[in-house]
Each structure stands twice: as C-alpha cells, then as structure tokens.
N, C-alpha and C positions, 0 to 999 in steps of 0.2 A: 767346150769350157763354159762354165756358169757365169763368168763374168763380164760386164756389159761391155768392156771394153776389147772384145775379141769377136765380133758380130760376124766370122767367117761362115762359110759354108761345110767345112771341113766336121772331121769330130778327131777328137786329142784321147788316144789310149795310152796310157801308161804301163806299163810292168815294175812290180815293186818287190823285195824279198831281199832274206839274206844270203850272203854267198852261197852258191851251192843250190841253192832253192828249186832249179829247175826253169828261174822266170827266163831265162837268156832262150831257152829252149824252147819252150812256148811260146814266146812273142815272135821265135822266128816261123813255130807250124802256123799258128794264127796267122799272118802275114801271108803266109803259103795255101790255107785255106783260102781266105780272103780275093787273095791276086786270083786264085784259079776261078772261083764261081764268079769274079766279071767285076770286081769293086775295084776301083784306082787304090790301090794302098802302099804307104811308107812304109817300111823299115829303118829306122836309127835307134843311135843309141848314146846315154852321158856314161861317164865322159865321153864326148867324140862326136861325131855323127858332122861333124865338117872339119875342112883340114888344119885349121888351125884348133880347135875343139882336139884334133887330137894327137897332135903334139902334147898337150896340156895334160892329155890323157896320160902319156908316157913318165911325164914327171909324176903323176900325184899316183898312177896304182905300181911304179915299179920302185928298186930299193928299199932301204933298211925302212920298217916301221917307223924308228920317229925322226926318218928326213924331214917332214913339214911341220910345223905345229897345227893345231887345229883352226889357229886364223887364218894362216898363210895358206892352207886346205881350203879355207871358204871362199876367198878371195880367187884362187884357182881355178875352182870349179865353177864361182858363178862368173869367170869371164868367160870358160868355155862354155857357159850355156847358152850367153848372150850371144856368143858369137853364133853358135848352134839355130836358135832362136831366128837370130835374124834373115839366117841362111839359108835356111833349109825348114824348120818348123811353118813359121807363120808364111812362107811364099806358097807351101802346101797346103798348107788348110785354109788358105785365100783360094786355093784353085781347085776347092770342095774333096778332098783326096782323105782317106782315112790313115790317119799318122799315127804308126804305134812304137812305141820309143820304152825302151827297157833302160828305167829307171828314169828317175828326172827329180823335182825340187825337194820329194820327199827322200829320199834317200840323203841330201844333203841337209834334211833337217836332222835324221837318225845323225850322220856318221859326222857331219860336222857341227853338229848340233848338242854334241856331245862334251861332258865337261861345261854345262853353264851359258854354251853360247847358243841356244837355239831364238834369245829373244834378235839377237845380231843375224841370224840366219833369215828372220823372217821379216827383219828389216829393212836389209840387202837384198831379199828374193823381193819384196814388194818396191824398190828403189827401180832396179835392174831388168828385171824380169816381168812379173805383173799379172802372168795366169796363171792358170791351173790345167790339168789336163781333166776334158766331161768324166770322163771312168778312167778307176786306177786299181785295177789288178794285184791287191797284193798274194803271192803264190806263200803259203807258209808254210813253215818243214823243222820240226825240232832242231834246235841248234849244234846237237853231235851230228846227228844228220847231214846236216847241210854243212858242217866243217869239213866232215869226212869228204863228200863228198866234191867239194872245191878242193881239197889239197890232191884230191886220187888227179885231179887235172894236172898237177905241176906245170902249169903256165910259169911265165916272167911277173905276170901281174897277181901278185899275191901279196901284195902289200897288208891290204886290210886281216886278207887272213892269219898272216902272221901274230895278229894281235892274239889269237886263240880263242877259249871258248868262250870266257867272258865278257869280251865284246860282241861275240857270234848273237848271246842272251840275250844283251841288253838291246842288241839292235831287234833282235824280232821281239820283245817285251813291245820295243818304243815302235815298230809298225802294228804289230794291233792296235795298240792304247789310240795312234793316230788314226785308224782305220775307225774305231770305235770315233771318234773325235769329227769324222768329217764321214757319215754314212749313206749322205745323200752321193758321195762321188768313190766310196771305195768298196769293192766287193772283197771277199778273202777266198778263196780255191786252197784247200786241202790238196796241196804237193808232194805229200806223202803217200801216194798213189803211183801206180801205172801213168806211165806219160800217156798214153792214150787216152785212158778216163779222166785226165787233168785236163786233156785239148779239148777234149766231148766238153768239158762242163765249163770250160772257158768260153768255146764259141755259143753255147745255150744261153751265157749271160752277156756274150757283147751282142747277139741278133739285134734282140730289139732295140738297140742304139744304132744298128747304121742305118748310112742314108738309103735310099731305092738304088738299087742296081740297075748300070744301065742295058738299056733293053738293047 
C-alpha cells in the first residue's frame, strides 16, 4: 500500500470486476501460482475472509434485492472489513506475506457507492479502514458477459445480480472511470479471454511487485 501509515513488509493485491468477470477465478490461480514457486501468500476474500466477516457476508449477498438499503449496505460491509482488516489482512502483511483478496474498498465504492453515496463511502472507508491495497487488479468483461456468466453459477449469493443489466453497466462504467482515477495502483486485464491468457498476463503484471522469494 502507498500509504505512510501501513509501513509493513507485506504487499496488498486486490481483485476487482463485475460479477461474472472471472476475478474470483484468477485471484484463486494467482494465489496457486504464487504458493507453488516459494512465496508465503494469502488467499481472502470481502465480504468474508474472517468469521465474523462472514456471517456479514450471508446477510448482504443472499435474499430479495432490496433487503438492505444502500446505507444499511455500507455500514455492513465496512464492519466486515474492519473486522477482516484487523484479523487477518494487516497480521499478514506485518509478517511480510503476499495478501491477495478478491475485492475490497473499491467495490464498495461501485456497489454502495451507488445512488449519491459514494462521498459517505469514502468517508467511512477513511474513518474505519485507512488503506488501500499497492496493486488492484481490475479483470473487465462486457456486462452481458459477465451477467450471463454469474447467473449460469446459480449460487444462493446472487443478490447483486438480481439487479440485472443495468447495474451490471454501471458498475464496470464506474471501475474503469476509478481505474482511470487512481493509475498509479490499478491495472485493467482483458477478461474476455481464455482464463489461461488472463492468469499469463496477470502474473507478467504482479512480478515485479513482489518481494524476493525465499531461497
């Protein structure tokens, strides 16, 4: 992370994209590359990624579309991240380990950010929370795409995508424009490919951010 106040040894990857996108996929081969050639690395994930993280998880992606309102959403998500945060992110990247976490503040700036509240999002992420992850991965995938492809899963957790296509739009509109907004920490991968050529061109861009592996 860029920010002074995270002085760990670790490095912080994100996975960012709309449903469907493929990023869930990736951040788990990355991870799998990663562990195998000798690197200490995390796998998590928001919502979740601790156990009360993901209880939290249970309320906000499962049931009727407008169970929460979009406050009650924000409020949600940044206790599970904090909780997430305390637990499990920053004790790893204190103990120099490469954390890669499919999805995280930005996504709550997209999806609860939405509707007017994004100045309250980054209010509450700067109150509560405080960093950024160094590199963040957004995987992009046209939004029939990537709808189609999240409902072919019929999970339980299909909240968001219930919204349909037009939130599918608006949410990859609003991570490029943030991608475009913060370039110094966000790459974009063409997920409209071969998951293979997607992992090939994700691990070309995360090399030269990690630390020395150990001998």
């Amino acid at each position: 992370m860029s920010e002074a106040n995270r002085p760990s040894p670790g490095l912080f990857i994100s996975f960012e994209g709309i449903d469907g996108s493929g990023k869930s996929t990736q951040a788990r081969r990355l991870f799998e590359t990663l562990r195998d050639s000798g690197h200490d690395a995390l796998l998590t994930r928001e919502p979740g990624g601790s156990p009360g993280a993901e209880e939290i998880r249970a309320l906000v992606l499962q049931g009727d579309p407008d169970r929460w309102s979009a406050e009650t959403e924000l409020l949600l998500f940044t206790a599970a991240r904090r909780d997430h945060l305390e637990r499990v992110i920053r004790p790893a990247l204190d103990a120099g380990r490469v954390v890669i976490c499919d999805r995280f503040a930005d996504s709550t700036r997209m999806y609860q950010g939405r509707g007017g509240l994004r100045a309250k999002v980054d209010a509450l992420h700067a109150l509560m929370i405080g960093i950024e992850p160094d590199l963040t991965l957004l995987v992009d995938m046209p939004a029939e795409a990537g709808l189609a492809r999240a409902k072919a899963r019929a999970t339980a957790e299909e909240r968001f995508e219930d919204f349909g296509l037009a939130l599918q739009q608006q949410m990859r509109d609003g991570f490029l424009a943030l991608a475009q907004d913060h370039p110094n920490r966000f790459r974009v991968i063409d997920g409209n490919r071969a998951a293979d050529t997607v992992a090939a061109d994700i691990l070309t861009t995360v090399t030269p951010h990690l630390p020395v592996c150990p001998a």
